[in-house]
C-alpha positions, 0 to 999 in steps of 0.5 A: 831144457834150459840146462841144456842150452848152457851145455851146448853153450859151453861146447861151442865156447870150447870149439871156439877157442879150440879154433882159434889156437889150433885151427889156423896157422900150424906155427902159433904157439900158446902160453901155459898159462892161458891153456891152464886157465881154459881147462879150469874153467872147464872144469868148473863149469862142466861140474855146474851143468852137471856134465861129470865126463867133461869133468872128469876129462879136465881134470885129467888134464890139469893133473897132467900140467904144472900151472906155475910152468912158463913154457910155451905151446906149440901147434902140434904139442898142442893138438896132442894134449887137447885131443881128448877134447877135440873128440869130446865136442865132436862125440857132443855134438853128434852124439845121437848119431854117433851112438846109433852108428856106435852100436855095432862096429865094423868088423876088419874081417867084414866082407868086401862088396863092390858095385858097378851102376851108373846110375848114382841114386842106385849106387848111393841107394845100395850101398846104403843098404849093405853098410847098415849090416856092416859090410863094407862096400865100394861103389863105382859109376865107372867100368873101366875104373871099377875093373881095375879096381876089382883085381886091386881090392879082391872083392867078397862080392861083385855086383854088376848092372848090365847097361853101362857106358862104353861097356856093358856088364856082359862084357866086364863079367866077361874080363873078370872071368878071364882072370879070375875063374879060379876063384869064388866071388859070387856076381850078381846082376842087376838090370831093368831088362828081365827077359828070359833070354838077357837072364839066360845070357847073364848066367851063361856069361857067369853070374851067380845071380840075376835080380831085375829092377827095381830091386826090392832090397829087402830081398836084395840085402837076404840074396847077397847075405846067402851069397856071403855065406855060400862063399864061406862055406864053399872055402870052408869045405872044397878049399880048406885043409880039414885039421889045420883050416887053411887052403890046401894043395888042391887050391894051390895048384888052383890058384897059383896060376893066378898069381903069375897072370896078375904078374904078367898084367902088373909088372908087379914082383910077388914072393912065395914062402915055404915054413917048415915046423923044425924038428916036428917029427921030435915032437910026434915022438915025444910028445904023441901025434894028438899033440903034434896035430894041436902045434899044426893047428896053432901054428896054421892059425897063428900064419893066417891071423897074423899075415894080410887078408890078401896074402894066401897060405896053403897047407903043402903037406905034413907040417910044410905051409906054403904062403904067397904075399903079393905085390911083395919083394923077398926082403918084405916077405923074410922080414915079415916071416922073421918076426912072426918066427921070433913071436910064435917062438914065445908060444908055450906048448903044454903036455901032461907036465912037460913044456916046449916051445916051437920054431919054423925055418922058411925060405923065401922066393920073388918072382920076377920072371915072366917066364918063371913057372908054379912049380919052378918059383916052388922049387927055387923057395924050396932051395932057400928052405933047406939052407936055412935048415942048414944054418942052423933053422930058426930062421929065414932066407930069402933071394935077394937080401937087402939092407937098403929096404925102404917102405913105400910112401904113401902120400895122404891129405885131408882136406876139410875147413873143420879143424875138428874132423881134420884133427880126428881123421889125421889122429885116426890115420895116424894110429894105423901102421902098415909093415910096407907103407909109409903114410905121409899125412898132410892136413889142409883147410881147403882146396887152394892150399892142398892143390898149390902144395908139393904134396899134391904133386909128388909122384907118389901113390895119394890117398886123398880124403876130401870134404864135399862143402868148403868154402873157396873151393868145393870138395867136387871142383877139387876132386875134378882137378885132380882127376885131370892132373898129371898124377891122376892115376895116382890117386884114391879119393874118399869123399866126406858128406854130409847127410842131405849133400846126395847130389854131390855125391852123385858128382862124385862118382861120375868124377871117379871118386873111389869112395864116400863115407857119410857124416858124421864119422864113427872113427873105428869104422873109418879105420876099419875101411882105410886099413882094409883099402890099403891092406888090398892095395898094398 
């Protein structure tokens, strides 16, 4: 026990002069010298208290440093160097926590489940209950927000309380519908009316299920887990291709419209591409149709895992595949088809003792007019198709080539007065790329400097991730000024919170926050979460 104690002691020392170089002012810079000295004496003291990863860690580091060196730190080398232990007071000190929640990581493909009550305990109180099976869920308080945001996030799952303000579930079921009744998203209603006549009326409206309240979440959490797997196996066996697994021709002429409506309504351009295997017919003669049918399968494969979760491929027939990226120009979609033509092409395919690889040729087409039908948009893509084949194959064209293509920039800002989750929560972000958004991160120790800066006020989309507790300005106050700034529509905003801070959170989604994510961090999850937001939204 009195081991302990002197281990925690020397965590609080390291977060302390980890503070002091790294938590104010980004300009401070630090000589080799004491930065040396510090980790040395890390190292021998970890060793003492028996602490042989914190060892370890320093070890590495001073392997990595020349202590005769006169060089001088700045912030940003700084913070590079020391991350390892910046995550390792913050594992310490969290570790029990953090180890229950490490025990099973959220997969990037979990499903996507949103929530609209306006009751706050009930949102808070279900979603905590769906996240511990590693389902990511949005809950809103908010309908008209919770509306846009479902043709955005395209959820897995909807699940809609029927007294809300201003407008009543009946009547949000009723607009999903009406954009929406070509695709399976299993809805469920909630509500303390449970008269036959309200549960007849939900289902005629379009739910998939009613559950009165209160809810027992035992059953709740099997009644949506069924829901899931209905969902799977409904795109398994009505809309998937049988030999390649993914969507087929049926489904396109299906849900093709869809995208042209979301168009209409967006004023947002989405691309059709149509990928042709080259020379498939040579490789049914030579090498047999059961190979033929493997590069089909492989090659579908390949498409769906290395394309976003929203974009949709399709099986158009023989070795043709039709995919449609959303919210997405022709130079995007060609240059992305580009790489995935030169990696694929790398792809070695073995029969008996011969080998050969595979290329596809792909044309690329945006719509842009409101006027432009399904099959005309199909019939324009599939022109650019056969000029690529005509100059040779292996490649892509597209309408409205480009050189000047820019990413979309993305502003983000976390703002939290712990220089520790800040640094970890920018680091996280920062490892995360995206083929068309640019993320501009910006860290801030509290509300005044965030909202004094230009950063705040760029009209440019805003990913905002804000802590609920800070001095000078809570995370609540900070959240209700942006939600009434010029730029409002803006931004996203996630809420960081403590375990005991519920009443916040409440506040929070009243005041439209789009998220909350409860301490302390798994930073793999929080990944997971932000890649998915933004791949939705992209």
């Amino acid at each position: 026990m009195e081991l302990l104690k002197y281990k925690s002691h020397l965590v609080n020392n390291i977060n302390e002069k980890l503070s002091e170089w790294l938590g104010s002012s980004e300009s401070e810079q630090v000589l080799n010298e004491e930065v040396y000295r510090f980790i040395h004496s890390i190292k021998g003291t970890s060793g003492t208290l028996q602490m042989e990863h914190l060892m370890l860690l320093a070890e590495n580091l001073l392997n990595k440093m020349d202590p005769k060196s006169d060089v001088v730190w700045n912030h940003d080398e700084l913070k590079k160097f020391l991350l390892p232990l910046i995550e390792f007071t913050y594992e310490y000190e969290n570790q029990e926590e953090l180890t229950h929640l490490e025990s099973e990581t959220t997969q990037h493909d979990a499903p996507l489940i949103q929530i609209i009550d306006d009751d706050p305990s009930m949102l808070m109180m279900l979603k905590e209950a769906l996240e511990e099976k590693k389902w990511i869920v949005m809950a809103y308080s908010n309908p008209r927000q919770a509306v846009k945001q479902y043709f955005e996030m395209q959820p897995d799952c909807l699940i809609i309380d029927l007294q809300l303000p201003n407008q009543n579930g009946f009547e949000v079921l009723k607009e999903i519908q009406e954009y929406n009744d070509k695709f399976f998203v299993p809805t469920i209603m909630i509500s303390v009316q449970n008269d036959k006549q309200t549960r007849i009326e939900a289902y005629q409206k379009g739910a998939d299920d009613f559950i009165a309240k209160p809810i027992d979440l035992e059953e709740f959490i099997v009644k949506v887990n069924r829901h899931l797997e209905r969902k799977k196996i409904f795109e398994q066996y009505v809309l998937i291709d049988e030999l390649t697994q993914v969507y087929n021709r049926k489904f396109l002429r299906d849900s093709l419209p869809r995208f042209f409506q979301n168009f209409k309504r967006s004023k947002e351009p989405f691309s059709i591409g149509i990928v042709d295997i080259d020379h498939f017919k040579k490789i049914n003669d030579t090498y047999g149709h059961l190979m033929g049918d493997k590069v089909l399968r492989d090659f579908a494969q390949y498409l769906k895992q290395n394309i976003r979760s929203f974009d949709m491929i399709y099986r158009y027939g023989g070795e043709e595949f039709i995919i449609v990226f959303p919210n997405t120009t022709s130079e995007d979609a060609s240059r992305k088809l580009t790489q995935l033509n030169n990696d694929f092409s790398k792809t070695i395919f073995t029969c008996e003792d011969q080998s050969f690889t595979v290329t596809f040729s792909a044309g690329v087409f945006m719509v842009t007019d409101e006027t432009l039908e399904g099959k005309e948009a199909i019939k324009a893509a599939d022109s650019l198709l056969y000029e690529a084949k005509r100059n040779g194959r292996a490649r892509v064209e597209c309408s409205q080539m480009s050189n000047t293509y820019k990413k979309e920039i993305l502003n983000v800002s976390v703002v939290d007065d712990n220089f520790i989750i800040r640094t970890l929560v920018a680091n996280a972000l920062e490892s995360l790329t995206f083929e068309h958004v640019e993320l501009n991160i910006k860290v801030f120790v509290d509300g005044p400097s965030f909202l004094h800066s230009s950063h705040a006020h760029e009209d440019v989309n805003h990913l905002l991730i804000l802590d609920g507790v800070m001095p000078k300005m809570d995370g609540i106050e900070v959240l209700r000024k942006v939600k009434v700034g010029k730029n409002s529509l803006r931004y996203r905003v996630i809420m960081l919170s403590g375990r005991n801070s519920k009443d916040d959170v409440k506040q929070a989604l009243m005041l439209g926050a789009d998220d909350y994510i409860v301490k302390p961090l798994n930073m793999a999850d929080f990944q997971v979460r932000i890649r998915k937001m933004l791949d939705r939204l992209n």
